[in-house]
Jmol script that loads the backbone (N, CA, C; Angstrom):
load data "model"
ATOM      1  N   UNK A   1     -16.020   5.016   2.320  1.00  0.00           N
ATOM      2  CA  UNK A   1     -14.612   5.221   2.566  1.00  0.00           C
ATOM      3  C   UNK A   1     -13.841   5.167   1.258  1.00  0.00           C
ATOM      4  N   UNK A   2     -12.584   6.067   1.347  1.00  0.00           N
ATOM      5  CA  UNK A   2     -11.726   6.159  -0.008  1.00  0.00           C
ATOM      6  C   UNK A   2     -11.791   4.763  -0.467  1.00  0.00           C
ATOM      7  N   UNK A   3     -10.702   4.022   0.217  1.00  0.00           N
ATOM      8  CA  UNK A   3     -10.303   2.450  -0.296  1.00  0.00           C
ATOM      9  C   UNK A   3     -11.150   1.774  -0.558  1.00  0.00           C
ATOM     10  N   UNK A   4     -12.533   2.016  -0.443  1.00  0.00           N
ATOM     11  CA  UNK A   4     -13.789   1.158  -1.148  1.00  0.00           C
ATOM     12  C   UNK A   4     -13.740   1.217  -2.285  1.00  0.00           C
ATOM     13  N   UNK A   5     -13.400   2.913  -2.672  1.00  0.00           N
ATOM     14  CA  UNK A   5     -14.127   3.059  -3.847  1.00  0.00           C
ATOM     15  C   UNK A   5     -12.524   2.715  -5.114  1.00  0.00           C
ATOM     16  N   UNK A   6     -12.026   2.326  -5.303  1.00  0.00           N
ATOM     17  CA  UNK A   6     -11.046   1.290  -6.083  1.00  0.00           C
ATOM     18  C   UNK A   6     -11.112   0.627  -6.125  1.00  0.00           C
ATOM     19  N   UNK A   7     -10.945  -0.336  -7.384  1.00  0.00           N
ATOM     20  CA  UNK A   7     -11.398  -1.435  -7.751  1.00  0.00           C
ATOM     21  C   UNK A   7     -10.357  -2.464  -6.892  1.00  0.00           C
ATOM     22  N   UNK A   8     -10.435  -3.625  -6.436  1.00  0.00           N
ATOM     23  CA  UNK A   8      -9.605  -4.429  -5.770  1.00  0.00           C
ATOM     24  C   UNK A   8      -9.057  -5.096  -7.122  1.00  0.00           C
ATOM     25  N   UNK A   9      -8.938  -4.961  -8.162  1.00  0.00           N
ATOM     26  CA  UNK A   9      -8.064  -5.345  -9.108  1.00  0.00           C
ATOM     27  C   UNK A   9      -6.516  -4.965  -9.093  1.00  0.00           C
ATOM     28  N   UNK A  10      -6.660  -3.533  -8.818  1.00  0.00           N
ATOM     29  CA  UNK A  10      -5.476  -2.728  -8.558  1.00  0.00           C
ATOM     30  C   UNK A  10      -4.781  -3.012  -7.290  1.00  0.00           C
ATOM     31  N   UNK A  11      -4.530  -4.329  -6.631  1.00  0.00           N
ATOM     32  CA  UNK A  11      -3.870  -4.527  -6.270  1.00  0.00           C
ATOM     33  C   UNK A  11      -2.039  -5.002  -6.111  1.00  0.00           C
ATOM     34  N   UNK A  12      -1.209  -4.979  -5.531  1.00  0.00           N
ATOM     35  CA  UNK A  12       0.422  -5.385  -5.807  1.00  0.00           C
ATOM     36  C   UNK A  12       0.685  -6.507  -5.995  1.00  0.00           C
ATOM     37  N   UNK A  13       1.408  -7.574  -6.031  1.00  0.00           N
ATOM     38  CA  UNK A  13       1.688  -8.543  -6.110  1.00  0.00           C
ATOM     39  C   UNK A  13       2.780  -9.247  -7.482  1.00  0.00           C
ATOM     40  N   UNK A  14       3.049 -10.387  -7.704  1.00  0.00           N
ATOM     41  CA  UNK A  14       3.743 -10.991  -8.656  1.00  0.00           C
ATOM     42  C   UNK A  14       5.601 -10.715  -7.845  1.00  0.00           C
ATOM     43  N   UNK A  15       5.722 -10.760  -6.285  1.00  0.00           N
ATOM     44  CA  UNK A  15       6.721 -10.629  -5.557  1.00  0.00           C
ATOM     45  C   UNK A  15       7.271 -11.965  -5.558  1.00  0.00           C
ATOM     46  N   UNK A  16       9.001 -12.198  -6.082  1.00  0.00           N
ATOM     47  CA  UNK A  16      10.007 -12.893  -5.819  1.00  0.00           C
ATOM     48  C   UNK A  16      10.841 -12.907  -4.841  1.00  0.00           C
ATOM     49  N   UNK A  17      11.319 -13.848  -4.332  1.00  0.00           N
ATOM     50  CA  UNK A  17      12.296 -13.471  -3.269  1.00  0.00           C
ATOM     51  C   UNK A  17      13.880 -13.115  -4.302  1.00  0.00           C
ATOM     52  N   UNK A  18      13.990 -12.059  -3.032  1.00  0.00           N
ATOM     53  CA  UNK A  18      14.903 -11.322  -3.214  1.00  0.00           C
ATOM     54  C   UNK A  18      15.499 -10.603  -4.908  1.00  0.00           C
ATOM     55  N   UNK A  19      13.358 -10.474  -4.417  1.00  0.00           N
ATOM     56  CA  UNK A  19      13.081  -9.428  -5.517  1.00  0.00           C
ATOM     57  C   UNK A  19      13.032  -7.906  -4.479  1.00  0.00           C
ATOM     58  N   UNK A  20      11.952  -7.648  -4.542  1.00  0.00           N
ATOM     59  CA  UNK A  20      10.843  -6.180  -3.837  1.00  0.00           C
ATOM     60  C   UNK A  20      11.251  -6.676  -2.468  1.00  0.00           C
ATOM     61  N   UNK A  21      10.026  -8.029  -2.331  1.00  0.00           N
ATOM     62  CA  UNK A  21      10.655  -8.651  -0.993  1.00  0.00           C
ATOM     63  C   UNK A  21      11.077  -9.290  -0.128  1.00  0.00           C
ATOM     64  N   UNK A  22      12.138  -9.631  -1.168  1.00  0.00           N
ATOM     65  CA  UNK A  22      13.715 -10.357  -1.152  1.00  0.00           C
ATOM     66  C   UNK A  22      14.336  -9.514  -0.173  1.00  0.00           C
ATOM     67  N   UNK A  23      14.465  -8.292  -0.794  1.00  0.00           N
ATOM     68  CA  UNK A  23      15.589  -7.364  -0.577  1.00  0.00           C
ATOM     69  C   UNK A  23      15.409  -6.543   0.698  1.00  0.00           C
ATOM     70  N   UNK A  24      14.227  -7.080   1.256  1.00  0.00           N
ATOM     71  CA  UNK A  24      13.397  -6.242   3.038  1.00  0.00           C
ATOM     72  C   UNK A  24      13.996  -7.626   3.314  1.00  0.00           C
ATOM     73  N   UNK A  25      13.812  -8.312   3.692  1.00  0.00           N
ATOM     74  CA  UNK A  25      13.644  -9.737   4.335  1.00  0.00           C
ATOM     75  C   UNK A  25      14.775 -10.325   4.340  1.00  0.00           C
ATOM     76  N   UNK A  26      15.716 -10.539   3.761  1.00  0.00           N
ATOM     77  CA  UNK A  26      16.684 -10.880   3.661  1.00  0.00           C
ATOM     78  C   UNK A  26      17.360 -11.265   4.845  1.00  0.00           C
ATOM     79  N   UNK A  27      17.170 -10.052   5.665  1.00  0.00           N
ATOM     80  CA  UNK A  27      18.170 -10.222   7.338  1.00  0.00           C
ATOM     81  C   UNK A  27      17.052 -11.153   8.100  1.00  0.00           C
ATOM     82  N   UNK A  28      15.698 -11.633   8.016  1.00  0.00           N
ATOM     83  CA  UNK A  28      15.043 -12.640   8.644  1.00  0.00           C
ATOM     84  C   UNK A  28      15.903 -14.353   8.598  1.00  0.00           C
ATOM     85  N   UNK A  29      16.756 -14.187   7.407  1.00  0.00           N
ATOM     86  CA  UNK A  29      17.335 -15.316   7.602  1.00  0.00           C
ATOM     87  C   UNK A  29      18.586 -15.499   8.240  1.00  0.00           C
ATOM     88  N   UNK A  30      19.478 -14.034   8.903  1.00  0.00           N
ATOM     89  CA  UNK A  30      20.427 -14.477   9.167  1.00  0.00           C
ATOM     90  C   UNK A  30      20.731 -13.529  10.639  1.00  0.00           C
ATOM     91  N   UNK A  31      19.350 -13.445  11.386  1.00  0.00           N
ATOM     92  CA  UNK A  31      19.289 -12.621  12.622  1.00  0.00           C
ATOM     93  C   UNK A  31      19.015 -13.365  13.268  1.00  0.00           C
ATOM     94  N   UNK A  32      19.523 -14.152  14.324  1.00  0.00           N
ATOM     95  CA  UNK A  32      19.020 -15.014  15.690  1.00  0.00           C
ATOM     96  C   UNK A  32      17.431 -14.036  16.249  1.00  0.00           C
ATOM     97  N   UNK A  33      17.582 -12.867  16.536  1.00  0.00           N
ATOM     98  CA  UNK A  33      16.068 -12.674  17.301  1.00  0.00           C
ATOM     99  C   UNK A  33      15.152 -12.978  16.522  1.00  0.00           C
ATOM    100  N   UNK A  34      14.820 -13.416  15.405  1.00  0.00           N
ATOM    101  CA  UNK A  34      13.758 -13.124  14.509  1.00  0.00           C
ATOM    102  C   UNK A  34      13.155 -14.928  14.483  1.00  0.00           C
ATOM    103  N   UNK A  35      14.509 -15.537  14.902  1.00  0.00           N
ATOM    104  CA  UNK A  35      14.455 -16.984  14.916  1.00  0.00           C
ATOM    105  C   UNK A  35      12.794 -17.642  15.569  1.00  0.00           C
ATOM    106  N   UNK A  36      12.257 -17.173  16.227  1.00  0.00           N
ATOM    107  CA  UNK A  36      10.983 -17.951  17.269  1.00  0.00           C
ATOM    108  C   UNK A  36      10.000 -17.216  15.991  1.00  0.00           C
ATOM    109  N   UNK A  37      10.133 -16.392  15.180  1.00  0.00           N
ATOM    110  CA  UNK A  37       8.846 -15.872  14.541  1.00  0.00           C
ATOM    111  C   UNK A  37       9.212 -16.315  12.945  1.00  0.00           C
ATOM    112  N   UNK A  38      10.139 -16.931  12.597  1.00  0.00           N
ATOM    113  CA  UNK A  38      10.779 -16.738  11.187  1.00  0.00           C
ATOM    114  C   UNK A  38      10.080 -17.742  10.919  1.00  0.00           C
ATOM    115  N   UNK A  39      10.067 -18.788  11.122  1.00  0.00           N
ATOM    116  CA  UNK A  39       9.284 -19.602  10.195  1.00  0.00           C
ATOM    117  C   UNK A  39       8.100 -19.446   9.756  1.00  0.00           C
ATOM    118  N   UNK A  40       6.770 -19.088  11.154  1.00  0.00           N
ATOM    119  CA  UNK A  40       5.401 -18.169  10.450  1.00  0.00           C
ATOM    120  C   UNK A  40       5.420 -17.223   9.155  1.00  0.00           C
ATOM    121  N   UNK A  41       6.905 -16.220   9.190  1.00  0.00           N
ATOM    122  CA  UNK A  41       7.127 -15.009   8.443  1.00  0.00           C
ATOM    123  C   UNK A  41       7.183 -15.591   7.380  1.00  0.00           C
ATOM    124  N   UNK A  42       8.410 -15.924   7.260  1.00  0.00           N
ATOM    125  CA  UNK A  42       8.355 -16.708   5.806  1.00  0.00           C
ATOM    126  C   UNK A  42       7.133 -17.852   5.120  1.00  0.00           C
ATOM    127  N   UNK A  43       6.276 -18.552   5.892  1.00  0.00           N
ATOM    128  CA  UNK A  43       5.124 -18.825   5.862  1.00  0.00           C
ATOM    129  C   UNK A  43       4.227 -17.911   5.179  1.00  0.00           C
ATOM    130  N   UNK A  44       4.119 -16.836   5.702  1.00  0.00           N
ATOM    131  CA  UNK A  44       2.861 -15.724   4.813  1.00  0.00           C
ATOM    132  C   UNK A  44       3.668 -15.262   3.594  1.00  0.00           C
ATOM    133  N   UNK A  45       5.136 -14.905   4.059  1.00  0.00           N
ATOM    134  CA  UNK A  45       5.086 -14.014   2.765  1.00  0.00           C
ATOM    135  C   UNK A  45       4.899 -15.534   1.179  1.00  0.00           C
ATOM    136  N   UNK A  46       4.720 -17.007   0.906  1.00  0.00           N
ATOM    137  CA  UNK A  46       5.481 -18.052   0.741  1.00  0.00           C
ATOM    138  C   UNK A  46       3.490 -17.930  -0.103  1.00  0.00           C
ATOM    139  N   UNK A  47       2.793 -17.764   1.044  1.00  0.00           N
ATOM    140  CA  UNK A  47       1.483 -18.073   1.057  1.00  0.00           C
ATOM    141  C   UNK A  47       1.109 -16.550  -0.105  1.00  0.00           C
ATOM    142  N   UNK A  48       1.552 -14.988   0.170  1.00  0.00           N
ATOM    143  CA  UNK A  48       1.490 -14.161  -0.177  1.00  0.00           C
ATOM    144  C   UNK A  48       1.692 -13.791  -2.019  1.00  0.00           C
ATOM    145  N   UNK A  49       2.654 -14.584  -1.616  1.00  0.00           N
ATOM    146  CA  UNK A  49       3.113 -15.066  -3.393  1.00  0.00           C
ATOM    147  C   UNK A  49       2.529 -16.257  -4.283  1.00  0.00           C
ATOM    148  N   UNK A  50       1.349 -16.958  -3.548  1.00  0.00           N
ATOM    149  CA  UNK A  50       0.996 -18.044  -4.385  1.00  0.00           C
ATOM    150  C   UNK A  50      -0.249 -17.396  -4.972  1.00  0.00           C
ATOM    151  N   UNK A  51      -0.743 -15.665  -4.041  1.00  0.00           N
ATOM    152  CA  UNK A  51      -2.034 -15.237  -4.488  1.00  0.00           C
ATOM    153  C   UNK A  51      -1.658 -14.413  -6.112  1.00  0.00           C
ATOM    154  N   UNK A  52      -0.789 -14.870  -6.578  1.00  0.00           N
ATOM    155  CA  UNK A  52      -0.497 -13.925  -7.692  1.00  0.00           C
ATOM    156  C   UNK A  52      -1.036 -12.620  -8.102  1.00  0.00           C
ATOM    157  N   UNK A  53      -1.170 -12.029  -7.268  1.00  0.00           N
ATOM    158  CA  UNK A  53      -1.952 -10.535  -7.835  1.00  0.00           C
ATOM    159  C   UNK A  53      -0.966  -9.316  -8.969  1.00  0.00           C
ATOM    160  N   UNK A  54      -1.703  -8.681  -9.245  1.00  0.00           N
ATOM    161  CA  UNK A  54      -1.541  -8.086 -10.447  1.00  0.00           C
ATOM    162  C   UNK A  54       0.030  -7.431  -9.986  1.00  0.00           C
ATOM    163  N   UNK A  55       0.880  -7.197 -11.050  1.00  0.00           N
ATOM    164  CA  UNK A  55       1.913  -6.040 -10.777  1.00  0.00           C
ATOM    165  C   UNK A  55       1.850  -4.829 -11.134  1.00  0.00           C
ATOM    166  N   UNK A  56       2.841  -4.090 -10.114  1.00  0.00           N
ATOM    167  CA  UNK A  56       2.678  -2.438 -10.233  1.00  0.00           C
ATOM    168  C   UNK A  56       3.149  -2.952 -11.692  1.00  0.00           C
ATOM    169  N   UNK A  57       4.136  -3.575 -12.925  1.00  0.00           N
ATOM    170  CA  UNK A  57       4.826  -2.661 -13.547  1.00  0.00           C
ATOM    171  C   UNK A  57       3.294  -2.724 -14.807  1.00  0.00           C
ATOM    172  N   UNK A  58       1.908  -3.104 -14.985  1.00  0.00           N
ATOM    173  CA  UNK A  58       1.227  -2.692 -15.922  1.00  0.00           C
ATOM    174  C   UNK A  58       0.353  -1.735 -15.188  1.00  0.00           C
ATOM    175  N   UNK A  59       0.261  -1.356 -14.427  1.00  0.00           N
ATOM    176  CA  UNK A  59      -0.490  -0.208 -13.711  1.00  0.00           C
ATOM    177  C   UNK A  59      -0.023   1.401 -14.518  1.00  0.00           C
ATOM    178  N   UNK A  60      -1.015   1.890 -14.782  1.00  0.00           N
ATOM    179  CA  UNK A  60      -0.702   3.724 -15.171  1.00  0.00           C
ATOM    180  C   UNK A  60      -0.183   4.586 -13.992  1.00  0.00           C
ATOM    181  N   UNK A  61       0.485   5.578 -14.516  1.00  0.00           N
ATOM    182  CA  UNK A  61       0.565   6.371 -13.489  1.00  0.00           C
ATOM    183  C   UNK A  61      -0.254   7.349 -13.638  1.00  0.00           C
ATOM    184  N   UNK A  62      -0.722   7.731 -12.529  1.00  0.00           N
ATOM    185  CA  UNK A  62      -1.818   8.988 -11.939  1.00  0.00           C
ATOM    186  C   UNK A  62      -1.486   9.673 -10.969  1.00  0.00           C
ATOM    187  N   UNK A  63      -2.069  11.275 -11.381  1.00  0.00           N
ATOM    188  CA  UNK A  63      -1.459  12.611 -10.570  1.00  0.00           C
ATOM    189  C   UNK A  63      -2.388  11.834  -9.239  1.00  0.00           C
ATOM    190  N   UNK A  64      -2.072  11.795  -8.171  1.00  0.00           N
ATOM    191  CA  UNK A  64      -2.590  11.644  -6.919  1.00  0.00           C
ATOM    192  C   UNK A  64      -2.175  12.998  -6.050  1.00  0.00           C
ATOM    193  N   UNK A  65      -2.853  12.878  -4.619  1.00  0.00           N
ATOM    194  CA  UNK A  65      -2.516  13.990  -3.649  1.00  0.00           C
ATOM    195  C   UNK A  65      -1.426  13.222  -2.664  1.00  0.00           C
ATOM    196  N   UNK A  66      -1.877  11.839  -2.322  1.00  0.00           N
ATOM    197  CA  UNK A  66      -0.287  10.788  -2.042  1.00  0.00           C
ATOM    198  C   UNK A  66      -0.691  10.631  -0.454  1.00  0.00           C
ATOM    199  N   UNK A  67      -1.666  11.937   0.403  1.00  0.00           N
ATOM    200  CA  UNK A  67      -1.758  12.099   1.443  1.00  0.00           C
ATOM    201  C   UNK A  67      -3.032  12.318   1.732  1.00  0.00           C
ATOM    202  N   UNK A  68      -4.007  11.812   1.408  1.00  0.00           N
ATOM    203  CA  UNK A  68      -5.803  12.368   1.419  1.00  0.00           C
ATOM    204  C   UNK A  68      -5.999  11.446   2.573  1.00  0.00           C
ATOM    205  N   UNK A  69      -6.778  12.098   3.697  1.00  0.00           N
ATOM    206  CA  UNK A  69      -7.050  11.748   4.663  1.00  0.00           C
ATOM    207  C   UNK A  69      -7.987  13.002   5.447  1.00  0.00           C
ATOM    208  N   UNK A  70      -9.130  12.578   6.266  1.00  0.00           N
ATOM    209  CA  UNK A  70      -9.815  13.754   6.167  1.00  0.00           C
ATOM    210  C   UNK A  70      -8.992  14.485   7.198  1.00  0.00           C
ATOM    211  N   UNK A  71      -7.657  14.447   7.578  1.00  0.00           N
ATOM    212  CA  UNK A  71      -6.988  16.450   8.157  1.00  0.00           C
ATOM    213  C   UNK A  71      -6.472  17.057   7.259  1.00  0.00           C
ATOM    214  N   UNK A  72      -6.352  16.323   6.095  1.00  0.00           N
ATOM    215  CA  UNK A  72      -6.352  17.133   5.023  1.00  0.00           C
ATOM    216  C   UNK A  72      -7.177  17.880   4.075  1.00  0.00           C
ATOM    217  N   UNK A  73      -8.890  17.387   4.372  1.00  0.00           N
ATOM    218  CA  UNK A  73      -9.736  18.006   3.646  1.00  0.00           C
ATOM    219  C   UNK A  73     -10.695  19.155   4.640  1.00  0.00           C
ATOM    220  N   UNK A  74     -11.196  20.258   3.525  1.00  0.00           N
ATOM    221  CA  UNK A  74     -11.534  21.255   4.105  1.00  0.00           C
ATOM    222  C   UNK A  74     -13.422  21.056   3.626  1.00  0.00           C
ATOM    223  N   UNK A  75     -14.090  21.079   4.908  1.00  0.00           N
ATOM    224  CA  UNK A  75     -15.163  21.215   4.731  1.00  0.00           C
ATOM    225  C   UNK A  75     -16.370  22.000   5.264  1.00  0.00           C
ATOM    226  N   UNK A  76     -17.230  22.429   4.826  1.00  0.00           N
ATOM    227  CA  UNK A  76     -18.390  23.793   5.374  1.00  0.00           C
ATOM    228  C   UNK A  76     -18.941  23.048   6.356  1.00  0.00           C
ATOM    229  N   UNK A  77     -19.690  23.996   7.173  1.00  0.00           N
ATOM    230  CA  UNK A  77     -20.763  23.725   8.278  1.00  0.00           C
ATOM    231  C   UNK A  77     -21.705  22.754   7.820  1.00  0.00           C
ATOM    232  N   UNK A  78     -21.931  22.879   6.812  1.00  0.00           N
ATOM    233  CA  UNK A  78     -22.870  21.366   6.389  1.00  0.00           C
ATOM    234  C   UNK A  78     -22.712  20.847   5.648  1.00  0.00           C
ATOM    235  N   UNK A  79     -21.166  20.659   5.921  1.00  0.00           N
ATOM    236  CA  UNK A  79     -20.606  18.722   5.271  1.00  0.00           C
ATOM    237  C   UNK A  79     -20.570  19.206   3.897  1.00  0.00           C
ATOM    238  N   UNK A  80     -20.564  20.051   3.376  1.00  0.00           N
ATOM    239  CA  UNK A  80     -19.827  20.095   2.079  1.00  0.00           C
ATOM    240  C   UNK A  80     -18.379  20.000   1.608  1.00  0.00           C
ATOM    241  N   UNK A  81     -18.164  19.482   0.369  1.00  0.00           N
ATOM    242  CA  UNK A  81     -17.074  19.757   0.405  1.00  0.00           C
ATOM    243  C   UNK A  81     -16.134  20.955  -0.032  1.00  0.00           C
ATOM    244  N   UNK A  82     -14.867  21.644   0.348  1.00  0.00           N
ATOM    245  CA  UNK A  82     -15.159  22.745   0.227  1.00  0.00           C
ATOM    246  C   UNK A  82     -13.590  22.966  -0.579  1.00  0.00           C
ATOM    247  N   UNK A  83     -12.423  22.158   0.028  1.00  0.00           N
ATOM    248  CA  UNK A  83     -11.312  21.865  -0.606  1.00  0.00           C
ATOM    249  C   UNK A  83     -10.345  20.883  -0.219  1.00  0.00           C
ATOM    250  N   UNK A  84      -9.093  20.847  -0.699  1.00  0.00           N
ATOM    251  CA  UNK A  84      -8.065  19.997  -0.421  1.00  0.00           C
ATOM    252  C   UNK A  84      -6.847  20.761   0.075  1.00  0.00           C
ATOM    253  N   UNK A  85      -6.173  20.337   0.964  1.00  0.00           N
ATOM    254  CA  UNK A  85      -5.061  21.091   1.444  1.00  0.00           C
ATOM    255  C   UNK A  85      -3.534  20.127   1.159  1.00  0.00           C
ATOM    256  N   UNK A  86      -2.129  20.407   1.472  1.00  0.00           N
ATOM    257  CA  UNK A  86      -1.284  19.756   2.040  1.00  0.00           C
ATOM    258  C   UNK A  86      -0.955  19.326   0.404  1.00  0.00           C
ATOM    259  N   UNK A  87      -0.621  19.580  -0.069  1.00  0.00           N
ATOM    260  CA  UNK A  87      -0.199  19.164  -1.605  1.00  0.00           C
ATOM    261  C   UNK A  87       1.160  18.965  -1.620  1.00  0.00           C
ATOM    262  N   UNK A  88       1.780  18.428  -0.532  1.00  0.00           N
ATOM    263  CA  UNK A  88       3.938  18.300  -0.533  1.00  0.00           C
ATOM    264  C   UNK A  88       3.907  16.873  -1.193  1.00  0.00           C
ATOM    265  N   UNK A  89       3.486  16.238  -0.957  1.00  0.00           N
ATOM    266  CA  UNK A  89       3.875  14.636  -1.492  1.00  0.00           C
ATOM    267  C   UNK A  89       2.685  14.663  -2.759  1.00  0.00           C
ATOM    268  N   UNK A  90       2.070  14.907  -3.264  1.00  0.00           N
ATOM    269  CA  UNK A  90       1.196  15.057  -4.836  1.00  0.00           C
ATOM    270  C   UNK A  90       2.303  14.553  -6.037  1.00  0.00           C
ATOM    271  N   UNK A  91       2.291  13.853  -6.795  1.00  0.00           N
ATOM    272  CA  UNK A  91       2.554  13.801  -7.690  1.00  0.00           C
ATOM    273  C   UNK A  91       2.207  12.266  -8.403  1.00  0.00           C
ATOM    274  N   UNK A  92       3.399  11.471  -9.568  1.00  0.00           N
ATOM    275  CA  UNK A  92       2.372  10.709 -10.423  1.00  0.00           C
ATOM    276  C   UNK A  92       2.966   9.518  -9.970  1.00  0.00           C
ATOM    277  N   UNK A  93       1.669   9.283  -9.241  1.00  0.00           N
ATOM    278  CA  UNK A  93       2.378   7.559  -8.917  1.00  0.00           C
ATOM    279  C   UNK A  93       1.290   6.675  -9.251  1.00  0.00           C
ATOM    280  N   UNK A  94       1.735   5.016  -9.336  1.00  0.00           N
ATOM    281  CA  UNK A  94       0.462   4.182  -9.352  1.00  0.00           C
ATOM    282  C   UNK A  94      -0.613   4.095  -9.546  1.00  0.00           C
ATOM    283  N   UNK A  95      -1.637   3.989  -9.845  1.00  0.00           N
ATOM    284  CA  UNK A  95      -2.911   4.222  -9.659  1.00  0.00           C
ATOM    285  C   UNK A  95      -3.995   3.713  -8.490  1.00  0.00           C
ATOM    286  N   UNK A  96      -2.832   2.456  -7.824  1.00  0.00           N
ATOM    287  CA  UNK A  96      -3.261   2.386  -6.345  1.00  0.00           C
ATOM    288  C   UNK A  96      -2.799   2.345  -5.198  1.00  0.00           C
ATOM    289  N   UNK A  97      -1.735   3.466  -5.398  1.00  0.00           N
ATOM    290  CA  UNK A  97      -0.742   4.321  -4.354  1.00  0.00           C
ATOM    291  C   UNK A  97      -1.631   4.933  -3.314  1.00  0.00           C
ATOM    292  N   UNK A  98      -2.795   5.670  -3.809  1.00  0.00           N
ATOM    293  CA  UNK A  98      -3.846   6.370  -2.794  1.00  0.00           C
ATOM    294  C   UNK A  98      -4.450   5.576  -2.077  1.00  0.00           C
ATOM    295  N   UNK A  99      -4.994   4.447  -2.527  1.00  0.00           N
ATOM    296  CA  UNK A  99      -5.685   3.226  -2.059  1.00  0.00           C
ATOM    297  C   UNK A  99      -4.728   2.938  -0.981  1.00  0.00           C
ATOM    298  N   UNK A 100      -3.502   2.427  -0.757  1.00  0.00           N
ATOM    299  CA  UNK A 100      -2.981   1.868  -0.232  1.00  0.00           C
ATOM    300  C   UNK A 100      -2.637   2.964   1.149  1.00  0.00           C
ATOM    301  N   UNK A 101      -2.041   4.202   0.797  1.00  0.00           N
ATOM    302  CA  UNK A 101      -2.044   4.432   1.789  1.00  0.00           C
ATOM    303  C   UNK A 101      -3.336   5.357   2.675  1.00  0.00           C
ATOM    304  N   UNK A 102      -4.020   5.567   2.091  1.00  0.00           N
ATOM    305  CA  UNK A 102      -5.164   5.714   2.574  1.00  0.00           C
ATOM    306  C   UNK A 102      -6.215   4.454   3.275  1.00  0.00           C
ATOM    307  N   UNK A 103      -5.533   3.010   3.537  1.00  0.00           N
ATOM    308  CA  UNK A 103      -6.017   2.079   4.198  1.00  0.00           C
ATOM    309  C   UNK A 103      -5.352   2.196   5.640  1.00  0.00           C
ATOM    310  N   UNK A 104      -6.268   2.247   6.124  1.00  0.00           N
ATOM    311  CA  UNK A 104      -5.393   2.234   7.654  1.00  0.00           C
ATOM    312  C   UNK A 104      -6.347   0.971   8.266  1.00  0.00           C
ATOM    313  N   UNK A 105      -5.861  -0.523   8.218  1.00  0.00           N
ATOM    314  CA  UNK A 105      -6.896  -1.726   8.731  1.00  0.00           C
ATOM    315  C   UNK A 105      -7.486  -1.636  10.883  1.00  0.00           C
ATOM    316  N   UNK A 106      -8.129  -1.680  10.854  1.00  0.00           N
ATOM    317  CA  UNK A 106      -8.846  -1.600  12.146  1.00  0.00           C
ATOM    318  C   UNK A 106      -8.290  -2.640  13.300  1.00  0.00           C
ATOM    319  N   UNK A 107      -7.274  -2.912  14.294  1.00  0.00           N
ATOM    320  CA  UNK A 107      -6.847  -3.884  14.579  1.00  0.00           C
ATOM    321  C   UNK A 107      -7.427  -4.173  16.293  1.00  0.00           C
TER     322      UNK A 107
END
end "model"
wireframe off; spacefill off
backbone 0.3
color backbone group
């Protein structure tokens, strides 16, 4: 699978509050419905930030396709590969922009 093959170095992290995601979260502290789940929430993200992982801002940027997923790839009668399609979102991001969204976790 794609996301294997990247190194798990290239992962996100080094997040402040009401930094990256400060600035999502923010309304968890001042929305009554969120109240019965807010304390867990803030729990992971608390736990999320003690794993210090690497930040996007020393990461390179790389031409990616942004959208690789196999309905996007074109292949022969016997599993070759043959091309790539869908090139609208392609351009230079991250170097583990593809990784990421090319993870879809199994739930």
């Amino acid at each position: 699978q794609f996301h294997n093959s990247i190194s798990r170095s290239n992962q996100i992290g080094n997040y402040k509050m009401n930094g990256e995601i400060g600035a999502d979260i923010s309304f968890l502290l001042n929305e009554n419905i969120f109240e019965p789940v807010r304390d867990d929430m803030m729990k992971s993200i608390e736990e999320f930030q003690k794993l210090n992982l690497p930040s996007f801002d020393n990461m390179p940027n790389v031409f990616t396709h942004n959208d690789l997923g196999v309905q996007n790839l074109i292949v022969s009668d016997d599993n070759k590969k043959k091309g790539i399609i869908d090139w609208e979102w392609a351009g230079s991001y991250p170097i583990c922009e593809e990784y990421f969204r090319s993870y879809k976790p199994i739930i």
